[in-house]
C-alpha positions as semicolon CSV with decimal commas, in nm:
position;residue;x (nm);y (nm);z (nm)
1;X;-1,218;1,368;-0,650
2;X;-0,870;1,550;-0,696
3;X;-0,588;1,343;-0,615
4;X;-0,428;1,259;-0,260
5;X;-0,114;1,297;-0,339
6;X;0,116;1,543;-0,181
7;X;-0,180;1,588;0,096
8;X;-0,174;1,456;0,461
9;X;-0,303;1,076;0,479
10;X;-0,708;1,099;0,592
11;X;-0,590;0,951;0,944
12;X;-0,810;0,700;1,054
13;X;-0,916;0,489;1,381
14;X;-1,078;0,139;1,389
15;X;-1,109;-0,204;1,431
16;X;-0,827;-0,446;1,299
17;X;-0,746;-0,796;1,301
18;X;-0,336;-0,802;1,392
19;X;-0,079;-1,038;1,323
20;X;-0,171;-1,246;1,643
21;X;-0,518;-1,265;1,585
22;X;-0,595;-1,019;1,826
23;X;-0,878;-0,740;1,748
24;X;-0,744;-0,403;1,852
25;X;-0,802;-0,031;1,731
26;X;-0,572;0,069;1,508
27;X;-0,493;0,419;1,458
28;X;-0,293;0,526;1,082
29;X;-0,097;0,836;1,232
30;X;0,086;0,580;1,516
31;X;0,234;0,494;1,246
32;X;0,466;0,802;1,200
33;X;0,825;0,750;1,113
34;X;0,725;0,478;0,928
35;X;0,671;0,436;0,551
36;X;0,297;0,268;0,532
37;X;0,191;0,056;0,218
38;X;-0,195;0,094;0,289
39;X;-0,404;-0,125;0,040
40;X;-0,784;-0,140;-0,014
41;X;-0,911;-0,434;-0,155
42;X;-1,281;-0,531;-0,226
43;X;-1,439;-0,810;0,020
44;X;-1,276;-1,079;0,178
45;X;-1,340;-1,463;0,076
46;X;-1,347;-1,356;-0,334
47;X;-1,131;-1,421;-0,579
48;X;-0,809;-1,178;-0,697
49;X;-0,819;-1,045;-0,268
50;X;-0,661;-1,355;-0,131
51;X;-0,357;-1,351;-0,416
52;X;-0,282;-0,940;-0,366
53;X;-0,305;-1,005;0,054
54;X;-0,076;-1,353;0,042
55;X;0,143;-1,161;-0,213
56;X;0,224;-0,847;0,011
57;X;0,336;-1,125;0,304
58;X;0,519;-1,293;0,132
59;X;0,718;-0,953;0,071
60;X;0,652;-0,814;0,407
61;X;0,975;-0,870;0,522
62;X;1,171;-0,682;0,234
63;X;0,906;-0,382;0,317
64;X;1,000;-0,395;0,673
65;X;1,365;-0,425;0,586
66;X;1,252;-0,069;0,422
67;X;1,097;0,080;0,736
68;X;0,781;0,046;0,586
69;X;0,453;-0,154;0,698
70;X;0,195;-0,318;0,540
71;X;-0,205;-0,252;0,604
72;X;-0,485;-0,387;0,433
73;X;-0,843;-0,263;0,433
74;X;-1,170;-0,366;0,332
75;X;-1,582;-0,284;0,409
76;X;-1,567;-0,661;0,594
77;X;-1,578;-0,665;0,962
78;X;-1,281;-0,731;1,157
79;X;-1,466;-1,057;1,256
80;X;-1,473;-1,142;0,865
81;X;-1,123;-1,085;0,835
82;X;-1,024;-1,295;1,195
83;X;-1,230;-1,607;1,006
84;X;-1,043;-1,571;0,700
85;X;-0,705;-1,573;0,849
86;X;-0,814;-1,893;1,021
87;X;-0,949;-2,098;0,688
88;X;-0,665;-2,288;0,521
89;X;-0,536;-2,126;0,205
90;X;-0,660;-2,481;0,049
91;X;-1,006;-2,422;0,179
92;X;-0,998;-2,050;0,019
93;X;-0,813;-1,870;0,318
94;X;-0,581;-1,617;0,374
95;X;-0,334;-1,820;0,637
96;X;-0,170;-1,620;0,923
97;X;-0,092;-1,304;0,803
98;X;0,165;-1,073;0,951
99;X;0,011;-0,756;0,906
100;X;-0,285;-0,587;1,020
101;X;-0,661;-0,606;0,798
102;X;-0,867;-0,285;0,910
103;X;-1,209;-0,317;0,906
104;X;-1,398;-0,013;0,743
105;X;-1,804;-0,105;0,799
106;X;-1,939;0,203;0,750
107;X;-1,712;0,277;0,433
108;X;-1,588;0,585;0,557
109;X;-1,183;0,480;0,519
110;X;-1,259;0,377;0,171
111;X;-1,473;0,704;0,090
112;X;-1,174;0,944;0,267
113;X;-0,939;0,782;0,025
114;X;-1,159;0,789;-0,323
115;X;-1,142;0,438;-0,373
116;X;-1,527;0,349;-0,277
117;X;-1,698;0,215;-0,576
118;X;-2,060;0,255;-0,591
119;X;-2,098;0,309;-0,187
120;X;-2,068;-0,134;-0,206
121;X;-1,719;-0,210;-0,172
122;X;-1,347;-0,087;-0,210
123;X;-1,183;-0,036;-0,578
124;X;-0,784;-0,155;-0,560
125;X;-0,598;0,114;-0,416
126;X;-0,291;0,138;-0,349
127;X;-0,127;0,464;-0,126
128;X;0,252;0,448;-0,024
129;X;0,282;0,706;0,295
130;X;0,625;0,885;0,395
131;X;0,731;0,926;0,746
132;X;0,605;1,262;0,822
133;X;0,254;1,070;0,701
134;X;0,233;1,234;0,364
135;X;0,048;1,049;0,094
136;X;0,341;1,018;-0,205
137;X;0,236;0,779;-0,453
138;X;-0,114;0,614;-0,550
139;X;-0,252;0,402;-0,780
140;X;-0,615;0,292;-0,811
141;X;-0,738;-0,060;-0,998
142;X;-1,018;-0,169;-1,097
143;X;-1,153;-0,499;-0,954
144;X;-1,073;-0,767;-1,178
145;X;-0,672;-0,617;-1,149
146;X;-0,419;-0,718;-0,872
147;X;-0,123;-0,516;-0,777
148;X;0,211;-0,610;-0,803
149;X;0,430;-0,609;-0,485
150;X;0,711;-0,563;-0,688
151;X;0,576;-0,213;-0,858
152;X;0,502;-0,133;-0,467
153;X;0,835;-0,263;-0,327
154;X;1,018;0,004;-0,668
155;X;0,819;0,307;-0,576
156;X;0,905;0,248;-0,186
157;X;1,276;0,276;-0,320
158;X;1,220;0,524;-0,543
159;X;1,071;0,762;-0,300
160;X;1,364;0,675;-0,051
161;X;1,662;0,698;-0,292
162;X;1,532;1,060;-0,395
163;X;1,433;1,137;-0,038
164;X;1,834;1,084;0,060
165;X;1,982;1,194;-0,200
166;X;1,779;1,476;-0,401
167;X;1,781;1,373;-0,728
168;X;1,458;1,222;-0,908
169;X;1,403;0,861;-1,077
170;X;1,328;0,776;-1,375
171;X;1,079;0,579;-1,567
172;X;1,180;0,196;-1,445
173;X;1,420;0,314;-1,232
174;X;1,536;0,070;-0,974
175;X;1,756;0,071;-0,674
176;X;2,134;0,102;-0,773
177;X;2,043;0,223;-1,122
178;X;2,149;0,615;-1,198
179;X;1,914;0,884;-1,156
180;X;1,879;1,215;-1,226
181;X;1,935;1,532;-1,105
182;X;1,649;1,791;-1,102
183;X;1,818;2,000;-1,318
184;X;1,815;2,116;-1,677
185;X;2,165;1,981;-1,705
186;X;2,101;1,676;-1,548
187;X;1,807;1,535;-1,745
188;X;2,017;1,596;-2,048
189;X;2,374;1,429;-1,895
190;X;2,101;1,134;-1,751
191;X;1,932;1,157;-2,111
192;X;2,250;1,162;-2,338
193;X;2,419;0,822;-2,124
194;X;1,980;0,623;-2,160
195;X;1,805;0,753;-2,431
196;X;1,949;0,536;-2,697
């Protein structure tokens, strides 16, 4: 499968546990003007899952002081994910969650977005989506890796910094470093001051 991005998100409707519990249908594209952070991960009450989802809410708040909001999704039913937001993280839970788990049964979420692993369950992946709902960044691990919020949290400003301003970040660039300008010039001013 080529690569998503640069392409229009694969917009999706279904079933989601929310923040309050409540089932409802969400739908990816009422999410325009908003940056999305949509992450598959593999089946719900397992092992490396419950770190990656209690990870990305404990930084939810620094991705909505981005504009940006968090979605998980998984082949579990959105009555699988309700019952693991309601076992104790001590008993192998999730907690209460502030951000919606979709529930993709028939697999077709996870197959729109290459990240269904031999038609059984989701690989890692990982797609940050701009405003207009284009797919900008991915990145797809395998199941014994987690994700790092943090790598998520740096591409978010990444894609923001060069959104506003027009230039393009470099390799471990972070947010009040210098970055470049798309240029011939500039990669050798930018390279000349970092390369050392």
């Amino acid at each position: 499968m080529s690569s998503l991005v640069t392409k229009e998100a694969p917009d999706f409707t279904a079933q989601a546990v929310m923040a309050d519990n409540s089932f409802e249908e969400l739908k990816l594209s009422s999410y325009r003007g908003k940056y999305v952070v949509l992450f598959f991960y593999p089946l719900d009450f397992t092992f490396v899952c419950p770190s990656e989802i209690i990870a990305f809410n404990k930084a939810l708040e620094k991705f909505r002081s981005k504009n940006a909001e968090v979605i998980g999704v998984s082949i579990d039913s959105h009555f699988s994910h309700w019952a693991w937001k309601n076992t104790k993280v001590e008993d192998g839970g999730i907690g209460q969650i502030q951000y919606p788990l979709v529930a993709d049964l028939n697999k077709n979420i996870s197959r729109d977005y290459g990240v269904l692993f031999d038609e059984s369950v989701a690989l890692r992946g990982l797609f940050l989506i701009d405003k207009k709902g284009i797919i900008r960044h991915s990145v797809i691990n395998d199941l014994s890796l987690g994700r790092s919020t943090d790598e998520a949290l740096r591409m978010l400003d990444a894609l923001q910094f060069s959104e506003e301003h027009g230039e393009v970040c470099p390799a471990n660039w972070r947010e009040g470093e210098e970055a470049m300008k798309p240029t011939a010039e500039g990669v050798a001013d930018y390279l000349a001051k970092h390369a050392q």
